[in-house]
Structure formats: C-alpha cells, structure tokens
PDB file of N, H, CA, C and O in Angstrom:
ATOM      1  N   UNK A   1       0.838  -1.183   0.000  1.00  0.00           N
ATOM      2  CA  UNK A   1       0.000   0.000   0.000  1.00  0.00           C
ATOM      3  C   UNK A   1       0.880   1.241   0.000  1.00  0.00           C
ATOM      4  O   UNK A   1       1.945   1.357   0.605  1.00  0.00           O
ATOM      5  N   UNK A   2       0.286   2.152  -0.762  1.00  0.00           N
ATOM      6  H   UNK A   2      -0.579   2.058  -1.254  1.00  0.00           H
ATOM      7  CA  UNK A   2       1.068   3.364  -0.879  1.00  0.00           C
ATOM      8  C   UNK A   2       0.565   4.337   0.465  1.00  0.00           C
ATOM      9  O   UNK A   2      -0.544   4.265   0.995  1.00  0.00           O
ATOM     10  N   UNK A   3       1.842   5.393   0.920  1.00  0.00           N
ATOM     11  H   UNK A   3       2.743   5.452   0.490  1.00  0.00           H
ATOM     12  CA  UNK A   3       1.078   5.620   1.804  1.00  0.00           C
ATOM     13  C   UNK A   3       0.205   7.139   1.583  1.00  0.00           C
ATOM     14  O   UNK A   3       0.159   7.434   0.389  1.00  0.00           O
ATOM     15  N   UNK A   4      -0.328   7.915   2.282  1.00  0.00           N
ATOM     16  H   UNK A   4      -0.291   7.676   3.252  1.00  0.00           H
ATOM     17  CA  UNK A   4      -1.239   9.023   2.118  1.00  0.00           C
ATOM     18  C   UNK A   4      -0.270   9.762   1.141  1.00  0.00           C
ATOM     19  O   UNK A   4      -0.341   9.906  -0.080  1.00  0.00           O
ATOM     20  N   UNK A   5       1.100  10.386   2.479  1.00  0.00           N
ATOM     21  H   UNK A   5       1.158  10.269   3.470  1.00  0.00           H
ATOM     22  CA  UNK A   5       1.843  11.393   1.523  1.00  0.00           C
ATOM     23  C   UNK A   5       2.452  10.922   0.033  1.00  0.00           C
ATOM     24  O   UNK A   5       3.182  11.823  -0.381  1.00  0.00           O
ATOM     25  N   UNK A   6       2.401  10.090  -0.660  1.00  0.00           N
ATOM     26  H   UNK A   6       1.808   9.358  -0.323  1.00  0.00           H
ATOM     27  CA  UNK A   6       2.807   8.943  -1.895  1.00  0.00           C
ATOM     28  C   UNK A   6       2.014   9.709  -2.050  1.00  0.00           C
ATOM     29  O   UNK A   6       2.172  10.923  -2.177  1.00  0.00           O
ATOM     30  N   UNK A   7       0.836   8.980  -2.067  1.00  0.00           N
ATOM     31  H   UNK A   7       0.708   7.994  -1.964  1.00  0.00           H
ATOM     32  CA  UNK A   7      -0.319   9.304  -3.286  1.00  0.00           C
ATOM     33  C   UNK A   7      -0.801  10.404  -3.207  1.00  0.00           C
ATOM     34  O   UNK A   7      -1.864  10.528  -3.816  1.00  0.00           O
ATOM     35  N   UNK A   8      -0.225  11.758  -2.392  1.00  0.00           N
ATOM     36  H   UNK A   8       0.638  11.657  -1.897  1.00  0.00           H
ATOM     37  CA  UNK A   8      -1.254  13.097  -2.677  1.00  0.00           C
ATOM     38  C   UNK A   8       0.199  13.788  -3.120  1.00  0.00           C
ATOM     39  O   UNK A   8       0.188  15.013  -3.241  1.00  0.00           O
ATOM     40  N   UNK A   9       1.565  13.012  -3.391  1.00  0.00           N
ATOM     41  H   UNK A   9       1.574  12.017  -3.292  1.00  0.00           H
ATOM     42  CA  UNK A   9       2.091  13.799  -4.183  1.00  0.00           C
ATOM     43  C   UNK A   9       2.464  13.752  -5.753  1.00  0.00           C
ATOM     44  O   UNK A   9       3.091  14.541  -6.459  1.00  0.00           O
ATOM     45  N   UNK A  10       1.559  11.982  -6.141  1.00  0.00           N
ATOM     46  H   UNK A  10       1.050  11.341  -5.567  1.00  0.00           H
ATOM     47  CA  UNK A  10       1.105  11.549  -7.208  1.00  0.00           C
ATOM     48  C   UNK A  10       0.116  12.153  -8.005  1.00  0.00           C
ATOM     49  O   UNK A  10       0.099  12.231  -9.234  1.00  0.00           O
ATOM     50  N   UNK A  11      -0.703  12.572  -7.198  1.00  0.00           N
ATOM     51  H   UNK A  11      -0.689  12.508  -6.200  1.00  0.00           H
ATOM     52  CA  UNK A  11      -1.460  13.226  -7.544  1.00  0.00           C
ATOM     53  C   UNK A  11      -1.345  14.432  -8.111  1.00  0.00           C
ATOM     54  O   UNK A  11      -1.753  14.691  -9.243  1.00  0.00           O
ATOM     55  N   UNK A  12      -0.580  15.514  -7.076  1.00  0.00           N
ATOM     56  H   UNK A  12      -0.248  15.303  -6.157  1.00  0.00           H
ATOM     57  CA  UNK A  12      -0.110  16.629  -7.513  1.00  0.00           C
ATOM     58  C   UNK A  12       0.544  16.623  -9.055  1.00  0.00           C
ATOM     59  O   UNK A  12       0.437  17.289 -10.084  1.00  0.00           O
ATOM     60  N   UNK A  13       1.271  15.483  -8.586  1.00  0.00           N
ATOM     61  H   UNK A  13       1.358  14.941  -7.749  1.00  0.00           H
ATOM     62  CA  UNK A  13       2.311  15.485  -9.892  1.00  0.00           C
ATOM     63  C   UNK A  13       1.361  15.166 -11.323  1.00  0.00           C
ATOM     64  O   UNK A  13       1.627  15.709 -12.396  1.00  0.00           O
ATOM     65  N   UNK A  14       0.397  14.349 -11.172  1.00  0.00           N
ATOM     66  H   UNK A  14       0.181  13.908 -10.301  1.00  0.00           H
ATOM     67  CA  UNK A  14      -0.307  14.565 -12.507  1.00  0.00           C
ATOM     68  C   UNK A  14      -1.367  15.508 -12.837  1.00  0.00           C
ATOM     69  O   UNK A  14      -1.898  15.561 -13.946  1.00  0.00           O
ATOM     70  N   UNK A  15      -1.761  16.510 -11.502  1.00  0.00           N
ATOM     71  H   UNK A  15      -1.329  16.467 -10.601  1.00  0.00           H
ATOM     72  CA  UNK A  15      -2.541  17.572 -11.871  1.00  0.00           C
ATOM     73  C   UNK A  15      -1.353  18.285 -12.871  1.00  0.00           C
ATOM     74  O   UNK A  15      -1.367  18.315 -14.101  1.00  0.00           O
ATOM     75  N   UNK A  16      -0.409  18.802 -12.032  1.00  0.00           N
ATOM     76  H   UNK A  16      -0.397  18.778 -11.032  1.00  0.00           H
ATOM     77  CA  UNK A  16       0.763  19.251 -13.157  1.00  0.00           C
ATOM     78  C   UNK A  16       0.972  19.388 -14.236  1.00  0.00           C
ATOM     79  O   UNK A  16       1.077  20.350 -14.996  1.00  0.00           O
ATOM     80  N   UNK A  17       1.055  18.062 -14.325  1.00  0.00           N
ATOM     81  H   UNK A  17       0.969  17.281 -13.707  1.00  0.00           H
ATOM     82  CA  UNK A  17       1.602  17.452 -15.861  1.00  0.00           C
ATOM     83  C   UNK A  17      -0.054  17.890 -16.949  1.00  0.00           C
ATOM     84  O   UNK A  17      -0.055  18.380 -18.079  1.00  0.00           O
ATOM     85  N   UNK A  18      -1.262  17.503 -16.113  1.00  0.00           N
ATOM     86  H   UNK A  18      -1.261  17.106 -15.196  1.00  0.00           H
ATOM     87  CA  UNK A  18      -2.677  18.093 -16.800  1.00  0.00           C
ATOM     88  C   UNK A  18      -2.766  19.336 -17.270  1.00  0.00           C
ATOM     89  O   UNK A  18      -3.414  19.656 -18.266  1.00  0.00           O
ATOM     90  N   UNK A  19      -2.077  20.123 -16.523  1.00  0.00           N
ATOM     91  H   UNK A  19      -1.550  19.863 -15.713  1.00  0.00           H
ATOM     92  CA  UNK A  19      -2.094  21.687 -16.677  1.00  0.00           C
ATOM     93  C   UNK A  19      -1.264  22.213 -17.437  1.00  0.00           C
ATOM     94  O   UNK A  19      -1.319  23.363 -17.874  1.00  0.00           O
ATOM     95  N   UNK A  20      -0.364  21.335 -17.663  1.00  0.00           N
ATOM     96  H   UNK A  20      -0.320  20.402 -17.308  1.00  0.00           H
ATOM     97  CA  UNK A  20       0.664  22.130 -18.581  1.00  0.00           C
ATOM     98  C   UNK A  20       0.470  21.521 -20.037  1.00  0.00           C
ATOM     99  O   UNK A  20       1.013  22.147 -20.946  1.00  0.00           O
ATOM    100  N   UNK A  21      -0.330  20.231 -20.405  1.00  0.00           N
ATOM    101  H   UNK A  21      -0.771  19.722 -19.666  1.00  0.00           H
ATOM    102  CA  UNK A  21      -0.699  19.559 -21.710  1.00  0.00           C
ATOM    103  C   UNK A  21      -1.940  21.071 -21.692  1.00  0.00           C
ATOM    104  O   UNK A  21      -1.651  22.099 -22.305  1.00  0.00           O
ATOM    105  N   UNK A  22      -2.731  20.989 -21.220  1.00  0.00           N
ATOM    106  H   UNK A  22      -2.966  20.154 -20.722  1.00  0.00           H
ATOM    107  CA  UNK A  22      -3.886  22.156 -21.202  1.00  0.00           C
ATOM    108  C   UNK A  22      -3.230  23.544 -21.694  1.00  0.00           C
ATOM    109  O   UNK A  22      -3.729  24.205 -22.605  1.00  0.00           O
ATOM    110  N   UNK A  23      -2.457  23.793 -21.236  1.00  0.00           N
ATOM    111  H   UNK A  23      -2.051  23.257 -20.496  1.00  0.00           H
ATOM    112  CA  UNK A  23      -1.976  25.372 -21.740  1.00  0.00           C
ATOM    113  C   UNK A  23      -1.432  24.844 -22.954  1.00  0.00           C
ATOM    114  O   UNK A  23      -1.807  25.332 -24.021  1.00  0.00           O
ATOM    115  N   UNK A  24      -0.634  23.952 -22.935  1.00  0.00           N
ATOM    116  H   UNK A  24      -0.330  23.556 -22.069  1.00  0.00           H
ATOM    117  CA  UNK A  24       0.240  24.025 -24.701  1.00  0.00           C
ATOM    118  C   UNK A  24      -0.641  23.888 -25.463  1.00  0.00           C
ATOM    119  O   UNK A  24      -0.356  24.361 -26.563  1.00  0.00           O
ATOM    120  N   UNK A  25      -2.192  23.190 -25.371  1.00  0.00           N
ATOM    121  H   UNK A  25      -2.423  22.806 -24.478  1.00  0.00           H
ATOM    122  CA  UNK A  25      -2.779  22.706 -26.275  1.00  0.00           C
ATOM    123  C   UNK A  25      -3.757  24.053 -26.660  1.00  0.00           C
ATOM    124  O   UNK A  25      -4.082  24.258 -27.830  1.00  0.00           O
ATOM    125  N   UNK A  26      -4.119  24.800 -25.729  1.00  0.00           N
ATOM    126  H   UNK A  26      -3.855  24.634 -24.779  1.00  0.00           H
ATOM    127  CA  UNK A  26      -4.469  26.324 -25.827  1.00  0.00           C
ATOM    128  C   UNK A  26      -3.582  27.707 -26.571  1.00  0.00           C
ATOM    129  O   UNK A  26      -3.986  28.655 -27.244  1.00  0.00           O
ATOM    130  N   UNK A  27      -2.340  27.347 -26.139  1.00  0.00           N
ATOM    131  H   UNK A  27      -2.012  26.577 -25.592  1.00  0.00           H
ATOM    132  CA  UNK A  27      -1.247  28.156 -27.219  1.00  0.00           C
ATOM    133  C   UNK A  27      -1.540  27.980 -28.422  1.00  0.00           C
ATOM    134  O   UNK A  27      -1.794  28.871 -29.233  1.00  0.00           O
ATOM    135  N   UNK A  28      -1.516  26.222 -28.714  1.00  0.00           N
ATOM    136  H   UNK A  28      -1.311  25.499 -28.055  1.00  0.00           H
ATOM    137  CA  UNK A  28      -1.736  26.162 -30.085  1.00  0.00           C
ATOM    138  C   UNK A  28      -2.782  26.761 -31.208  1.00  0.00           C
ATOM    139  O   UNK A  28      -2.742  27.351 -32.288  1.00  0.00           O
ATOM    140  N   UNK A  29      -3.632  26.299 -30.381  1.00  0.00           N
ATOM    141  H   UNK A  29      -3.665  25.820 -29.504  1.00  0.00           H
ATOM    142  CA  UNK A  29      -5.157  27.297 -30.873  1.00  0.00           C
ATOM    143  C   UNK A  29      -5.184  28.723 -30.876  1.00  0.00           C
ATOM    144  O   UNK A  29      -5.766  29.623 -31.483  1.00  0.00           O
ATOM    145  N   UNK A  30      -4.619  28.635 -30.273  1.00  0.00           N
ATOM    146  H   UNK A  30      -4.147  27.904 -29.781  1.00  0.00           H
ATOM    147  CA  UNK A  30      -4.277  30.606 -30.224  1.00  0.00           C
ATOM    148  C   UNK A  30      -3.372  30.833 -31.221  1.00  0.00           C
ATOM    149  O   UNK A  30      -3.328  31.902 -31.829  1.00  0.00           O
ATOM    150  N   UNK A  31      -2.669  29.938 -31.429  1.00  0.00           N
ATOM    151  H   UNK A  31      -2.705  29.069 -30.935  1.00  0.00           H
ATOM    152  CA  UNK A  31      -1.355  30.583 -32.520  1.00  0.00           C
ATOM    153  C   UNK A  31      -2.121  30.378 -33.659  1.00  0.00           C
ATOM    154  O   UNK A  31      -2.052  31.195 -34.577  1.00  0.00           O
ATOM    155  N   UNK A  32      -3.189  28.936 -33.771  1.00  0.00           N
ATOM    156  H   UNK A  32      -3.246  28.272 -33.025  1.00  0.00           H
ATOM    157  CA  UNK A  32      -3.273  29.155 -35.336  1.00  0.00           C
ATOM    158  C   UNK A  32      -4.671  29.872 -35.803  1.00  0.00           C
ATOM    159  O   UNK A  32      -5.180  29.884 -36.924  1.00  0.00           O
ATOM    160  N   UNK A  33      -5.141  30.484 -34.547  1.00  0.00           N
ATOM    161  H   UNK A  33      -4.728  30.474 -33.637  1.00  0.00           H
ATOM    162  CA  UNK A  33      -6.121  31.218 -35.135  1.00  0.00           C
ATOM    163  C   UNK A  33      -5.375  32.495 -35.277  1.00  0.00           C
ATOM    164  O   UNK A  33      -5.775  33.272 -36.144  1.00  0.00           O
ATOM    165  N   UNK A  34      -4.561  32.758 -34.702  1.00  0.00           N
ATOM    166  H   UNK A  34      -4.236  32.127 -33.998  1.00  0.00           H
ATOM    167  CA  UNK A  34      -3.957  34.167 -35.277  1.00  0.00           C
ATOM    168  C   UNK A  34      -3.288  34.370 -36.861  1.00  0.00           C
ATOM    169  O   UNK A  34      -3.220  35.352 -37.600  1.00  0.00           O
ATOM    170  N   UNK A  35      -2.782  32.786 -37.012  1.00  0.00           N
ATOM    171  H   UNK A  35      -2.837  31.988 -36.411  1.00  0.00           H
ATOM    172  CA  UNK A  35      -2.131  32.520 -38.348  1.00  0.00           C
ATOM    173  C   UNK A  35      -3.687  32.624 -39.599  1.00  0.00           C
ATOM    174  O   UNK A  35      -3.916  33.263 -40.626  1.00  0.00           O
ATOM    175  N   UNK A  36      -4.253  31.866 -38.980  1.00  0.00           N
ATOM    176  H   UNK A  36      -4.067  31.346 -38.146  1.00  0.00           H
ATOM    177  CA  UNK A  36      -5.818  31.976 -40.069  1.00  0.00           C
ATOM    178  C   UNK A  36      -5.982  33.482 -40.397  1.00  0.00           C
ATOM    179  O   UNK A  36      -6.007  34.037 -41.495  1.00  0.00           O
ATOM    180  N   UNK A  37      -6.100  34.065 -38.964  1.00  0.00           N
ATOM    181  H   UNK A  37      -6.080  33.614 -38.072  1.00  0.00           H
ATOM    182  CA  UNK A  37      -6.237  35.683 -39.294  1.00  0.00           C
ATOM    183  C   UNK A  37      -5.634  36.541 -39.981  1.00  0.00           C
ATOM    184  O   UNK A  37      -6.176  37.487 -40.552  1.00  0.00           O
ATOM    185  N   UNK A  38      -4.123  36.205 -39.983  1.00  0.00           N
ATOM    186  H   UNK A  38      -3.682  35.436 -39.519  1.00  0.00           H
ATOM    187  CA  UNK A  38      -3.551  37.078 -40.803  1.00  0.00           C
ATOM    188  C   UNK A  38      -3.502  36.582 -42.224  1.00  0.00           C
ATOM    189  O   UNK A  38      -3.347  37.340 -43.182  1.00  0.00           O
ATOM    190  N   UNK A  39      -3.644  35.257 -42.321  1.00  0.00           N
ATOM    191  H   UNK A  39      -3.770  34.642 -41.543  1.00  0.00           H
ATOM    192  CA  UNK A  39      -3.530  34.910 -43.905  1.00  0.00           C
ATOM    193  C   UNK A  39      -5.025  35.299 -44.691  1.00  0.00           C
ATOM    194  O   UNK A  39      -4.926  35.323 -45.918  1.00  0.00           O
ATOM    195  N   UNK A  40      -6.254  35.575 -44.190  1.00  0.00           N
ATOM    196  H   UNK A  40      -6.334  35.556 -43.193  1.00  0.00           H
ATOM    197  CA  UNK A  40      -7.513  36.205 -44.818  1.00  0.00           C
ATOM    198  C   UNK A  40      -7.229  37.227 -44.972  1.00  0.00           C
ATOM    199  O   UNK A  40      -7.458  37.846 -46.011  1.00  0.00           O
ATOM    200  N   UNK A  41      -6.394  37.880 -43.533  1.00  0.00           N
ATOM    201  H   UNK A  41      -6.208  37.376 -42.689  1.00  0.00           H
ATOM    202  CA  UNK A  41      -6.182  39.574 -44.125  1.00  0.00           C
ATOM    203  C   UNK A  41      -5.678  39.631 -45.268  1.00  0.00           C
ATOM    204  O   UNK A  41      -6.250  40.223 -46.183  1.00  0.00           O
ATOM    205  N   UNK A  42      -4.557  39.043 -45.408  1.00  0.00           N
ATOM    206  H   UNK A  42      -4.093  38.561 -44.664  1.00  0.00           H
ATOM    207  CA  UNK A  42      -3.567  39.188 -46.659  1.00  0.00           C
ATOM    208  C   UNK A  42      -4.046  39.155 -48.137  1.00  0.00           C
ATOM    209  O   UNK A  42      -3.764  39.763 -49.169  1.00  0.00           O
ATOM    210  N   UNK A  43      -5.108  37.924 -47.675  1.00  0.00           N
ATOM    211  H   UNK A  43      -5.337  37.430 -46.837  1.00  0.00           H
ATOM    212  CA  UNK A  43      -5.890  37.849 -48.914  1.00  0.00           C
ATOM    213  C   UNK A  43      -7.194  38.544 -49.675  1.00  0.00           C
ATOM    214  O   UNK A  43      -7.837  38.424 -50.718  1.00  0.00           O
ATOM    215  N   UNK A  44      -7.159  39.363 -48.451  1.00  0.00           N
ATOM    216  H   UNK A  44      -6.637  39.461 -47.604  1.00  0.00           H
ATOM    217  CA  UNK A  44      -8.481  40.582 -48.882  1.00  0.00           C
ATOM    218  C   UNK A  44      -7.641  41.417 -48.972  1.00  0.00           C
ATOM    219  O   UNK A  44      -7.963  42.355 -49.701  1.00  0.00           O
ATOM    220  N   UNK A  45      -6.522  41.479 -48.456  1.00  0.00           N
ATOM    221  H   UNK A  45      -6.261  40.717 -47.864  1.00  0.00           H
ATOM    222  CA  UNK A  45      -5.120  42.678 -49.285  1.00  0.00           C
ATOM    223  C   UNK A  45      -5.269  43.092 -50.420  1.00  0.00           C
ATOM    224  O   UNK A  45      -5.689  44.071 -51.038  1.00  0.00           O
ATOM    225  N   UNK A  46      -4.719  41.887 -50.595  1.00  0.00           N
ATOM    226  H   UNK A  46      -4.377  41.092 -50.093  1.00  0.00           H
ATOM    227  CA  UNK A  46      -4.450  41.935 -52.133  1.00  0.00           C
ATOM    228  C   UNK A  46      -5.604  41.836 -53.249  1.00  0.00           C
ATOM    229  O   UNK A  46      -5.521  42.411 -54.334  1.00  0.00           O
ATOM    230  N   UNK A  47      -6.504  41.176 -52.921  1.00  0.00           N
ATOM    231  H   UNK A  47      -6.572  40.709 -52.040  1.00  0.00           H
ATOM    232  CA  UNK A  47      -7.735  41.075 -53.953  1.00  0.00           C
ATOM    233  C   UNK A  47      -7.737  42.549 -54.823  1.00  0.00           C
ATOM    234  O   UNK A  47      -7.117  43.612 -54.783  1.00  0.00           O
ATOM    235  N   UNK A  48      -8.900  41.892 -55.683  1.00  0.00           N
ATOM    236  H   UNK A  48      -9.404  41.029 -55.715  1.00  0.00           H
ATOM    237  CA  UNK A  48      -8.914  43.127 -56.611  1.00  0.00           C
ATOM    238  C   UNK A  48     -10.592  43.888 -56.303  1.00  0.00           C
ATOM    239  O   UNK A  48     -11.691  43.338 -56.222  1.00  0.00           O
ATOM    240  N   UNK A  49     -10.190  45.406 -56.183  1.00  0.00           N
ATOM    241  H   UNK A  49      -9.298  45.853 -56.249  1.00  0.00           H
ATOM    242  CA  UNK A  49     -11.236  46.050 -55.464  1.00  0.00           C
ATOM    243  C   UNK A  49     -12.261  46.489 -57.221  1.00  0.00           C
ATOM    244  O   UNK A  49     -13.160  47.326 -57.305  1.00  0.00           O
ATOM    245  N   UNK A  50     -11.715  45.605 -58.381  1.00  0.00           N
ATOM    246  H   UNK A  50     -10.985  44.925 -58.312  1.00  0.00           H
ATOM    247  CA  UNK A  50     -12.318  46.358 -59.781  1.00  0.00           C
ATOM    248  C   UNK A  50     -14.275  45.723 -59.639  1.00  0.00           C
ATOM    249  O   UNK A  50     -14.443  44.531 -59.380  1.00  0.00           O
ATOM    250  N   UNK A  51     -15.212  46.410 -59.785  1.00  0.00           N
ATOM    251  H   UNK A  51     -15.075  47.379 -59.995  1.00  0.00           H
ATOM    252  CA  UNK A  51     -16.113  46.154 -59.882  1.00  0.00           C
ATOM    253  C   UNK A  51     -16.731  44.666 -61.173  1.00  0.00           C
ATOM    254  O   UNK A  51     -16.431  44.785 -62.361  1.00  0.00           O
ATOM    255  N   UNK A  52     -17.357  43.713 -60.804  1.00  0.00           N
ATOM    256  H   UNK A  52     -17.600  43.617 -59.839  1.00  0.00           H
ATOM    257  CA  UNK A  52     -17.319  42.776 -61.895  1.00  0.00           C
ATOM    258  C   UNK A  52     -18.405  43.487 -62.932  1.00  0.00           C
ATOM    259  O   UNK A  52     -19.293  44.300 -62.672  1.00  0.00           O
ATOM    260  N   UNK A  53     -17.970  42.814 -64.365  1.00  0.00           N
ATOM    261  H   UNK A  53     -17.249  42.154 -64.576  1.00  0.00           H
ATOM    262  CA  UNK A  53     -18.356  43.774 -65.903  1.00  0.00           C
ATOM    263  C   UNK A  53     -20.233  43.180 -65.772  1.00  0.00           C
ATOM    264  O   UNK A  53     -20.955  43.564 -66.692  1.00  0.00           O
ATOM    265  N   UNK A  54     -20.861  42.338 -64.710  1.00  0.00           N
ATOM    266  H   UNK A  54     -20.275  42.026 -63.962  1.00  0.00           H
ATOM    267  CA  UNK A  54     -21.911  42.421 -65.206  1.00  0.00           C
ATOM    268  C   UNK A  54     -22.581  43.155 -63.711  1.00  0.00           C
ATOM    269  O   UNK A  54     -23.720  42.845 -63.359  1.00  0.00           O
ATOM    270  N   UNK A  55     -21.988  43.857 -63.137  1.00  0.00           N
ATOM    271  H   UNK A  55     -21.063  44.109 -63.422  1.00  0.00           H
ATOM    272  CA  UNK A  55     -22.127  44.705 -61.801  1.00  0.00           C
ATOM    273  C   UNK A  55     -23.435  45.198 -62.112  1.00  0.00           C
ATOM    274  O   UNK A  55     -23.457  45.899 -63.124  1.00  0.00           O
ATOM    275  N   UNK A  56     -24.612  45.022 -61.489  1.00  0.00           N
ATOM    276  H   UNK A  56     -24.594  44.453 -60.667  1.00  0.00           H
ATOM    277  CA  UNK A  56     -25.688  45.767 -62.028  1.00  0.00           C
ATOM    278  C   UNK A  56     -26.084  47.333 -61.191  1.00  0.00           C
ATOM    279  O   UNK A  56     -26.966  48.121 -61.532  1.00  0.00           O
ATOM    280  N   UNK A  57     -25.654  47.394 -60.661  1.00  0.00           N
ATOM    281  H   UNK A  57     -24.938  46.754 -60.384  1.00  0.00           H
ATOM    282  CA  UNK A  57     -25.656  48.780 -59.929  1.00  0.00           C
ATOM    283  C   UNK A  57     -25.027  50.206 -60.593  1.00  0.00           C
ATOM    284  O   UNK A  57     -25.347  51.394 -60.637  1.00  0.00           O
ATOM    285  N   UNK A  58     -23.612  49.087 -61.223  1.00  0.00           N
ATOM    286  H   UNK A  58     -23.352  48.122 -61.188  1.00  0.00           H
ATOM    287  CA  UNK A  58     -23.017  50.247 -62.034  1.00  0.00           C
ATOM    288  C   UNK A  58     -23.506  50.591 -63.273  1.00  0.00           C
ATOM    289  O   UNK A  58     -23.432  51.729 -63.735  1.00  0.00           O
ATOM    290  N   UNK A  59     -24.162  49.342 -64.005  1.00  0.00           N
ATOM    291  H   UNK A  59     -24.222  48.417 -63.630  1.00  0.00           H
ATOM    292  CA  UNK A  59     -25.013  49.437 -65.274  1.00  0.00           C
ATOM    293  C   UNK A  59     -26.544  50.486 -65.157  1.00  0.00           C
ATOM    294  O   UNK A  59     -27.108  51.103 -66.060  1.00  0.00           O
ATOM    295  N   UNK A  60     -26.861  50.392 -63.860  1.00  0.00           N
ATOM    296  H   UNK A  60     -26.402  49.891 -63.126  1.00  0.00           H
ATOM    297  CA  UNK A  60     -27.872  51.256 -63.214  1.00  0.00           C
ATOM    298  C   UNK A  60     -28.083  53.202 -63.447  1.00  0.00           C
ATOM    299  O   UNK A  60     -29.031  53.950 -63.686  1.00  0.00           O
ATOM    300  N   UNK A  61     -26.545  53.370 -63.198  1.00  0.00           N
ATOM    301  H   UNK A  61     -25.774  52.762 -63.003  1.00  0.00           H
ATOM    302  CA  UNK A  61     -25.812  54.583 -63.095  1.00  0.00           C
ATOM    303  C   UNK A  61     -25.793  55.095 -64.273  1.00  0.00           C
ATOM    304  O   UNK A  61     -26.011  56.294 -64.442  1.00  0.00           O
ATOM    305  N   UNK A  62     -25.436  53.968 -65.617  1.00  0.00           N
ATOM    306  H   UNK A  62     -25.259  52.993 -65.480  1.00  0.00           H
ATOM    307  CA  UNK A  62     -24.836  54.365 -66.290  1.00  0.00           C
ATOM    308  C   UNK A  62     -26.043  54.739 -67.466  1.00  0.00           C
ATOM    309  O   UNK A  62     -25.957  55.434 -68.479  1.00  0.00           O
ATOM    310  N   UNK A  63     -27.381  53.858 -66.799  1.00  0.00           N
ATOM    311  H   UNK A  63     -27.451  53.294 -65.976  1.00  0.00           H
ATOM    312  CA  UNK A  63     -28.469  54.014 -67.856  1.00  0.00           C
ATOM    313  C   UNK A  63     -29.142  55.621 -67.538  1.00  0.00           C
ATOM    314  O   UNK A  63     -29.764  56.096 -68.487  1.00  0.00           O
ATOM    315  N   UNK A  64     -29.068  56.344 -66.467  1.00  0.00           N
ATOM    316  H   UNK A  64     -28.562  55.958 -65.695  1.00  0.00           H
ATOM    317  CA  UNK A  64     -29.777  57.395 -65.581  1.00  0.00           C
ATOM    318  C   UNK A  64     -28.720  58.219 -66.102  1.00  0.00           C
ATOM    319  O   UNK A  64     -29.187  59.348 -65.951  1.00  0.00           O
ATOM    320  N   UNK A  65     -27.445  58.368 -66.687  1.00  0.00           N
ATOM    321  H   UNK A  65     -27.066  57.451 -66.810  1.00  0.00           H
ATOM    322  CA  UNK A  65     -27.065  59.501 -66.929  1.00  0.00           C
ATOM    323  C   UNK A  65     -27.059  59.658 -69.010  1.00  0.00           C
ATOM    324  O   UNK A  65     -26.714  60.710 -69.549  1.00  0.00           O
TER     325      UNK A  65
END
C-alpha cells in the first residue's frame, strides 16, 4: 500500500503534468487562429477592389445619366 503522503504527491504530480498539456494545447489554438487571421487579411489585401463587368448597380448609373 502506498502511503497518504505517496499518493497526494502523485497526484499533484499529474494535476501538473494536466495543466501544462492544457496550456500548450491552448497556445496552439491561439497561434493558429492568429495565423488563419492574418492569412484572410492578406488575402483581402491583395484582392482586386475592380467592380465585376456584369455589376448591375453600375449598369444602373450608367443608364440614368
């Protein structure tokens, strides 16, 4: 039989070890939602802001003047 102080510092020791898999696994998620974030930015960066040729709003404009 193990005795009390054994097993409540077994214990400790795998709350520990719980808490620290828990944070790395939370970093991660955090890092790659920041990575998601910046790679959409990038890509609404760069897009092209040209209106498309069957745009009907602009065809709208263009019949009224």
């Amino acid at each position: 039989m193990s005795l009390p102080t054994e097993r409540y510092i077994n214990n400790l020791k795998n709350n520990v070890i719980l808490t620290i898999e828990l944070l790395w696994r939370k970093s991660m998620k955090t890092q790659l939602l920041i990575t998601l974030l910046l790679v959409v930015g990038l890509l609404s960066a760069c897009s092209e802001m040209n209106p498309h040729p069957m745009d009907m709003s602009l065809a709208v404009q263009n019949a009224k003047t």
